[in-house]
Structure formats: C-alpha cells, structure tokens
N, C-alpha and C positions, 0 to 999 in steps of 0.2 A: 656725424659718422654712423649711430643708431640706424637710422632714417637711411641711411644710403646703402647698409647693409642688410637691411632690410628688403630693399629696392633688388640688389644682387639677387637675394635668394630666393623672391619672386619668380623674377629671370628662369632660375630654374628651376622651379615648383613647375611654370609652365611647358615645360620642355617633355614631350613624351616620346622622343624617339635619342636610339644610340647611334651618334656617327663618329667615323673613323678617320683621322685626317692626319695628312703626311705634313710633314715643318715647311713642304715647297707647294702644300695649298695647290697641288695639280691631281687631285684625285680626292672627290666626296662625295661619298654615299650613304645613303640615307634611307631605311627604310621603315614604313609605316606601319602600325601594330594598335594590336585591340588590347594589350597588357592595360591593365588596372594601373599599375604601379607608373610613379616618374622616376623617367630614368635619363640622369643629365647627362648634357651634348661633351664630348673628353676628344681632343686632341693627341695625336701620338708622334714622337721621334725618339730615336736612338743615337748615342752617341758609339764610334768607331768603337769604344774598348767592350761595349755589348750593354751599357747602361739603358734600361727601359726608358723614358719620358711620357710622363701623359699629364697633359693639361686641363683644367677646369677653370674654365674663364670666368669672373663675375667680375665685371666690370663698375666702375662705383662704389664696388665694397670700404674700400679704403685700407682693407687689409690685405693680407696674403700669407700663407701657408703650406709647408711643404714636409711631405711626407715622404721617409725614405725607408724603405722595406728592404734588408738584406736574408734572402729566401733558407736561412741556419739559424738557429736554434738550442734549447737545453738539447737537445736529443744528443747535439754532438758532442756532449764536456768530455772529458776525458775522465777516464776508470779511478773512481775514487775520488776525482775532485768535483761532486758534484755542486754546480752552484756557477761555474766558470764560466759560460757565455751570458750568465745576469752579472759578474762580477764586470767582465769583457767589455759591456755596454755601461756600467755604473763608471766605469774608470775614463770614457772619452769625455768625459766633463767634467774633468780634472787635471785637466793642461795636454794640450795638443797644439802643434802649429806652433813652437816658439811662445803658447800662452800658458803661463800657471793657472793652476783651477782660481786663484785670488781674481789674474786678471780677465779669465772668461769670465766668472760672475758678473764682473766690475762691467765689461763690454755689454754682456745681456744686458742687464737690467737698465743702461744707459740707453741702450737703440731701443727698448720697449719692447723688447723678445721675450718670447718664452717657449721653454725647452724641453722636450720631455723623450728619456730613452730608455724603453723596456725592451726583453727581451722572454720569448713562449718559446715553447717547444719546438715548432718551425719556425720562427722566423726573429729576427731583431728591429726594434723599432725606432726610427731617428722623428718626432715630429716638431719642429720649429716654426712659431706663428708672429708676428707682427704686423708693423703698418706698412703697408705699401709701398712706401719708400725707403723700403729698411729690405728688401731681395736680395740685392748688391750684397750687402750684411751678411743675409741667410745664406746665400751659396758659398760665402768665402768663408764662412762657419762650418759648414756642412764639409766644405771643402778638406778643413784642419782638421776635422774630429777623423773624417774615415779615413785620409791618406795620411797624417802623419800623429796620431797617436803619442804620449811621452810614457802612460804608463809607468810613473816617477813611483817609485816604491816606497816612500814617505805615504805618499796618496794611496796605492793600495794597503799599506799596513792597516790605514785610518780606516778606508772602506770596508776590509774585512772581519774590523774589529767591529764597528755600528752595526753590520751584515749579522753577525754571527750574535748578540746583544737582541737581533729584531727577531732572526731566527726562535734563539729563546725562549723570547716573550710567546711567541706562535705556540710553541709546547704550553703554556698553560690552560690553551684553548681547546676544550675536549674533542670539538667540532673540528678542527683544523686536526688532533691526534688519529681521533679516530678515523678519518677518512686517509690519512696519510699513510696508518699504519695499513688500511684495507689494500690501499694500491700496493703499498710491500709485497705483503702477503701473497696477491694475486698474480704482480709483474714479476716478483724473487728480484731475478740478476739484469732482467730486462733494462733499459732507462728509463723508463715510464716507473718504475718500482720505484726510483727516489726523489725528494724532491727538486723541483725545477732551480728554486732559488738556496738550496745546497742546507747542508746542518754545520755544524758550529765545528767537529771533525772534518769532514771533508772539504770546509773553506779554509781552513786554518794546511791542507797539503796543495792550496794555489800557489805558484810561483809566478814572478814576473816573466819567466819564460813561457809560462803556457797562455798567458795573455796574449804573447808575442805570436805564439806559434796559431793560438783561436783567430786573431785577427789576420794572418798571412794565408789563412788556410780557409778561410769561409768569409771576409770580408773582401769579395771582390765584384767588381762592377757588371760582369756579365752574369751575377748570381740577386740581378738587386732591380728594384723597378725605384721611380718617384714617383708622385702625384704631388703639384702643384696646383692648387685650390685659391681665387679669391682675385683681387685686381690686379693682375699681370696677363700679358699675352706668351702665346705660343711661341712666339718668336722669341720674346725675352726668357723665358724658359731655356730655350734650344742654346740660346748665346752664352747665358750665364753656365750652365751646366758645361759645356765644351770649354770655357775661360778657367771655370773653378775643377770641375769632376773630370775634365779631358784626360790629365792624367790619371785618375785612380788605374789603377793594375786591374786585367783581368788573369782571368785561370781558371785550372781545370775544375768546373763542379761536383761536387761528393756528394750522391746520390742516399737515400737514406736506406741501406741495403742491410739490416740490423734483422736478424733471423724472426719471424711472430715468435709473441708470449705464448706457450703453452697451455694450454687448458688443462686444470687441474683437473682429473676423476671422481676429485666428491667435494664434497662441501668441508672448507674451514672454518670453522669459530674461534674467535681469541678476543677472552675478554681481558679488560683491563679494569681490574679490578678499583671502585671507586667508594663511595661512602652512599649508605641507601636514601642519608637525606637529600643527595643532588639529584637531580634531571638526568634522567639517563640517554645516553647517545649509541644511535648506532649506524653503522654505513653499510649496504651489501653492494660489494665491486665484482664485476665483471669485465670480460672485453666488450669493447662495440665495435664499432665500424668504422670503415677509413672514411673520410672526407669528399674521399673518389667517387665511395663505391657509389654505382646505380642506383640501391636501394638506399641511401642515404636519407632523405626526404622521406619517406615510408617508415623509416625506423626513426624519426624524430616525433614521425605521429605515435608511431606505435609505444614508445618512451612516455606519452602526453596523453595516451590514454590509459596508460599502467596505470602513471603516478594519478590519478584521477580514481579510476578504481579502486585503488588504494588508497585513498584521501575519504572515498567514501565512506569505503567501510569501516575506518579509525574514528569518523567526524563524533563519533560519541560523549568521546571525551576532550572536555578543552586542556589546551598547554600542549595539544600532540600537535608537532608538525613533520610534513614529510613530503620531502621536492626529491626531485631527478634529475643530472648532472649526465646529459649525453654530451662530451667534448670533440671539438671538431679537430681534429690533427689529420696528419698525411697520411701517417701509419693509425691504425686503429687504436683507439687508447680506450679510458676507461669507460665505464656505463656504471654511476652510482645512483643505488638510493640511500636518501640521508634521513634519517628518523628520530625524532626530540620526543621523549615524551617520561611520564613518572615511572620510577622501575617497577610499581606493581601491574602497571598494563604494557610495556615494552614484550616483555614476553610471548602475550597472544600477538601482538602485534608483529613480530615477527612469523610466526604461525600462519596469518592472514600474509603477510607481504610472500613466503615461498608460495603457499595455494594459490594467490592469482596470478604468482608469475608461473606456476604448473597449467592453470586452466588457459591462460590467455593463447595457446598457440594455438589449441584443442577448440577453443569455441570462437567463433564467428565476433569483433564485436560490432557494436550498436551503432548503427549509421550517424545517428544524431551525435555521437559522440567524437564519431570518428570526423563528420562535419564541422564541428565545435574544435576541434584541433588542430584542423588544416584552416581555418578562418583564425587564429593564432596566431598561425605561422605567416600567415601570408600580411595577418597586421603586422607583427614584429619586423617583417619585410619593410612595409610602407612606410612605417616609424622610423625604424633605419636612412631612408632616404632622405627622410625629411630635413636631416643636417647637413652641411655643406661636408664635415668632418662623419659622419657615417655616409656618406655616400663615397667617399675617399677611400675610408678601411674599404669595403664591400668589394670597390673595383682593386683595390690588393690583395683582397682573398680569393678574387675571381683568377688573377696572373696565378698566386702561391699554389690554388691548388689544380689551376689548367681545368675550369669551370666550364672556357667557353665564352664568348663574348657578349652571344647572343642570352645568357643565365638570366639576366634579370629580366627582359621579352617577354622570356617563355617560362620564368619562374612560377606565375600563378596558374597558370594552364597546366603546369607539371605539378603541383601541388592539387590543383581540383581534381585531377584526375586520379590521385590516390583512392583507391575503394576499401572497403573494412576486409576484404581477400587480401589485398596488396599489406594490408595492417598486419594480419592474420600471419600472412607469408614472411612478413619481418621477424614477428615475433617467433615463428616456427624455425626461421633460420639464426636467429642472434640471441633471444634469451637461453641465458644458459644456466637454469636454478638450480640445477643439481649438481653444477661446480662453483658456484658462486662462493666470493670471501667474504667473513662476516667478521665485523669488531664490535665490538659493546664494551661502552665504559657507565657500567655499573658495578655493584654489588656483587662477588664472582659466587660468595653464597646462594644465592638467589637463581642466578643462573645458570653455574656450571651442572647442575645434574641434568636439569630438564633440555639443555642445551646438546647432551651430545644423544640424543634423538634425534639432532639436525646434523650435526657431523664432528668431523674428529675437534674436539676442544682443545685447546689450551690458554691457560690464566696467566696473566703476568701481574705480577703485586706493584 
C-alpha cells in the first residue's frame, strides 16, 4: 500500500498545470505555464443545494480523503459565549445520525477512519481519511455529522467541562497569556479581542440551543466546498455526495460585516507582573491586513524582514527569541511580535523592536534581504504542495478567500516581483508603532517606570 501510494503522489509531483473539469467531462482546459511550483490536476462539480465538489484523483493510492470546509468560523460565536463554533464542531463527534459518540467511535476505528474537526476564525474543518474502500463510509459519515447533529447535552456538559480544564492549563503558559492578553488589549470589544477556543466563563454561558442555532445558521451547503484527495474518481465523488449530502439545506450566507478594530492613538503597555527569576515574555499586537488585500504578499515580506532585523540586532544574547505572527483571515486580524528573553535585556530590547519598526517605513530595505524572504515564501509555497493534504488545504483557502484559480500559476511571479519599494510601501502603510499594544510578563519593578516612556502603563499583580 506504501509503494502504491507513493506511486499516487508521483502522479502528481509531475503534474504542472491546473485544469478545470465539469462531472459531464464535456469541457477541458488546460493551460501551460512557466510557474516553478506543481500544481495538481482537480476536477470540479456542484451539487443542486450549492455544495462546491473538487476532485483530486490518485489512482493506486489505496486511500482516500475528504475534506469539507464550511466557509464560518469563531468570528461568528455569539456575545459572550465565546468558544461556540469550536465547541459547534467538537460536539458532531459525539452522536449524530441515530449514532452515540460510543457508537461513532466504535464505527471509525472498525472501517480504519480517521477523523479530525477543527474550527478558525473563518472557517470549520471536517477531514475524514481512510482506505479506499471505506468512501461509501466517508460520505454517509460526513453525511450524519453535517445534516443531523444530536448535540445530546450529556455530551456537551462533558465537552465543556474537558474544554474549559484545557482552557486553563493554557493560562499557565506565559506565551499563550501574554499574547492573548495583547490581542485584548488591542481588539477591546472586537471578536478578534477574545479567544477563538473561548475561557472557562464564557464556555460555561453555551447552551444547547446556541449549538442549534450555530449549526442552522452557518452550517449550510451553499456556504461549504469538499475536496476529495486519493483513489477515487470524479464520478464517484459526484454520486456519493448527491446519495449522502443531496439533502444538506442550503441558505442565506452571512457575510462577515463586523465594523474594523479601531486604532488606538498611542501606545499601551500592561504588564503582568511575574517573579525576576523567569524568562521574561512579551508580544507587541497590532492590526494587519486582510487575506484579500492586494498588498498582502508585500506585507508577508515586509513582516520577514522586520522580524529579521530584529533578530539581528538581539542575536547578542542567547536564550532571546523573537518570531512574527502575521495571521491570514478575511477581516484583518492581528500582526504580532513575540519576544523571549531574560528581564535584564527584555527592556532594550524592546527599545530596539519600537526603533526598527519606526525606521523601517522611512528607509529603503536591503534587496538581499528582501530576496532572501520572497525565496521563503515561495519555498514554503512548494513545501506545501508537496502533500496530497497541503495541496488540499491551499485549493480551500484559494475558494475561502476568492484567490482566484489561477493563485498558484501566477504565485511565484507575484512574489518575484515584490521589490524593497513594494516592502517599504507595506511597511509605510500597515506598521503601526506608535499605537501598537504591548504586554510583558515580567517583574512590574523593573519595568513599570522606564516603561511609560513608551506609553500609558498599566500592572496587573
């Protein structure tokens, strides 16, 4: 089975062109391209109630896998219960269809399934992988979870309870505080301000009717694409999906029309006060950019070569680290820098992170640098492909966020063409250091005086 799946993915390593093919095989086009990248051959149909279909044939594999994207999200929980379309997604695998979660277990792990369903900010994730002859399976699975739900309030009490338990543990992690508390700080009342998978209060105010109403109101067929990856054909896709998913409900789509975040007018600091023997943390949050915009790519470089100049000039001392968190969503969400390091150098090093994000809009940077990040980007690209299951996601984030078909083509050619102006132009339009939120979980000794130099403070014990 190694060996044959191996064979599949061959298949499509060689493949460098994207065609477009209806379920009735009377229309195929096909066009040639100088893109670097492979980009495998996907079939497409739709079923009546608006359900996307796109195929990826690998013939041989001996498996098969099917990916179902429904285009909502945390963004949409409802006020105060944040946590609710992770909780929404955790609870169809826990009896749906006439099955208790006893007997879905029992069923998986008998056909050689496995199952996995998360849910981000845009979107909820269904992925279900097996052997080959386990489809039949997959769709009548797939089938129970999205159209008939039980949502058995036994099963959510459990959920909520382990949820809110895992939650907790998270609080102990200064890494996961501090950056949680920055996006507060910066989002307020926003939904981006709380987090995705909810606190231990606002999962404890779910009810079994908001599960009802999450799932009636953004679980519907003309808001949701599949991809089917591995040995099955098009056809068999097209039949199973109209047999099993024919009926899911469609309805009207709820656009994400949620007012921007506000940009605050100066700088916050809040530290969280911690003990001088730990490792001091800190995150500076801002907004970034939507997933849409045009300069999207330019601010991914321009992100990659902050955190870079800034890695420089820290590299002095060991035990400091400091990456960059530009998140891809619909709506623009955040733009973090994360920073580890002992509390007696956290300090300048802050110092140093506002200065280069002041200078960076102001000066020009360095081609070699700006080179060296768009060759990155365009590996992490290739890398991506190289899985039957990333090349899967990629063509769902291509549908979520309306990319474009021809995205991955013309991706490295839109990537080369970035210049250290187009860098420059990012950074003069989306850095924003003179409202950025700042958290530090250190010693508030230490740093509350020299701290509101940078802006208004506040300590929390």
């Amino acid at each position: 089975m190694e060996s044959n799946r191996r064979a599949g993915l061959a298949i499509v390593a060689l493949l460098v062109i994207w065609v477009t093919v209806r379920a009735d095989h009377s229309a195929v086009t096909s066009r040639p391209q100088a893109s670097p990248l492979v980009v495998p051959i996907v079939k497409r149909d739709s079923l009546l109630n608006g359900l996307q279909l796109i195929t990826l044939e690998q013939p041989g594999t001996g498996s098969v896998s099917a990916h179902l994207r429904i285009n909502s999200g945390s963004l949409f929980d409802l006020a105060g219960k944040g946590g609710l379309a992770d909780i929404t997604a955790g609870m169809l695998l826990r009896g749906a269809g006439g099955l208790s979660a006893r007997n879905m277990a029992d069923s998986v792990e008998q056909l050689g399934l496995t199952v996995k369903v998360t849910a981000g900010w845009d979107s909820t994730d269904i992925v279900i992988s097996g052997p080959a002859d386990s489809i039949e399976s997959i769709f009548d699975l797939l089938g129970r979870l999205l159209i008939t739900p039980s949502f058995d309030q036994k099963e959510l009490d459990s959920l909520k309870s382990s949820q809110a338990t895992s939650v907790a543990k998270e609080e102990q992690d200064d890494s996961v505080v501090v950056r949680r508390k920055a996006l507060e700080v910066l989002f307020g009342s926003h939904p981006f301000g709380r987090p995705a998978r909810g606190t231990p209060e606002t999962l404890k105010q779910i009810a079994r009717q908001d599960l009802v109403y999450f799932h009636n109101r953004f679980y519907i067929a003309n808001n949701s694409e599949m991809i089917v990856s591995g040995d099955a054909t098009a056809e068999q896709v097209t039949r199973l999906a109209r047999s099993k998913l024919g009926a899911w409900k469609k309805g009207e789509k709820v656009p994400p029309t949620f007012k921007a975040a506000e940009m605050a007018g100066a700088r916050r600091v809040v530290i969280l006060d911690r003990s001088e023997e730990l490792p001091a943390r800190a995150a500076f949050a801002q907004l970034g950019v939507s997933r849409r915009a045009d300069d999207y790519l330019a601010t991914v470089v321009m992100a990659d070569v902050l955190s870079y100049q800034i890695s420089n000039l820290t590299a002095v001392h060991s035990g400091t680290s400091i990456n960059s968190d530009l998140e891809a969503r619909l709506l623009a969400g955040p733009f973090v820098l994360n920073v580890k390091a002992a509390p007696a150098d956290l300090g300048g090093y802050i110092d140093v992170i506002i200065d280069t994000m002041m200078r960076m809009p102001v000066n020009l940077p360095a081609s070699d640098r700006v080179e060296a990040a768009k060759s990155k980007l365009i590996a992490a690209m290739a890398e991506r492909l190289k899985t039957t299951e990333g090349a899967a996601e990629l063509i769902l984030d291509i549908e979520t966020y309306g990319l474009g078909r021809d995205y991955v083509i013309n991706f490295a050619d839109r990537v080369g063409a970035i210049s250290p102006a187009d860098v420059q132009r990012a950074a003069q339009t989306h850095l924003k250091p003179q409202s950025v939120a700042i958290v530090i979980a250190g010693p508030a000794s230490r740093f509350e005086t020299p701290m509101k130099k940078i802006g208004a403070v506040t300590v929390q014990k």
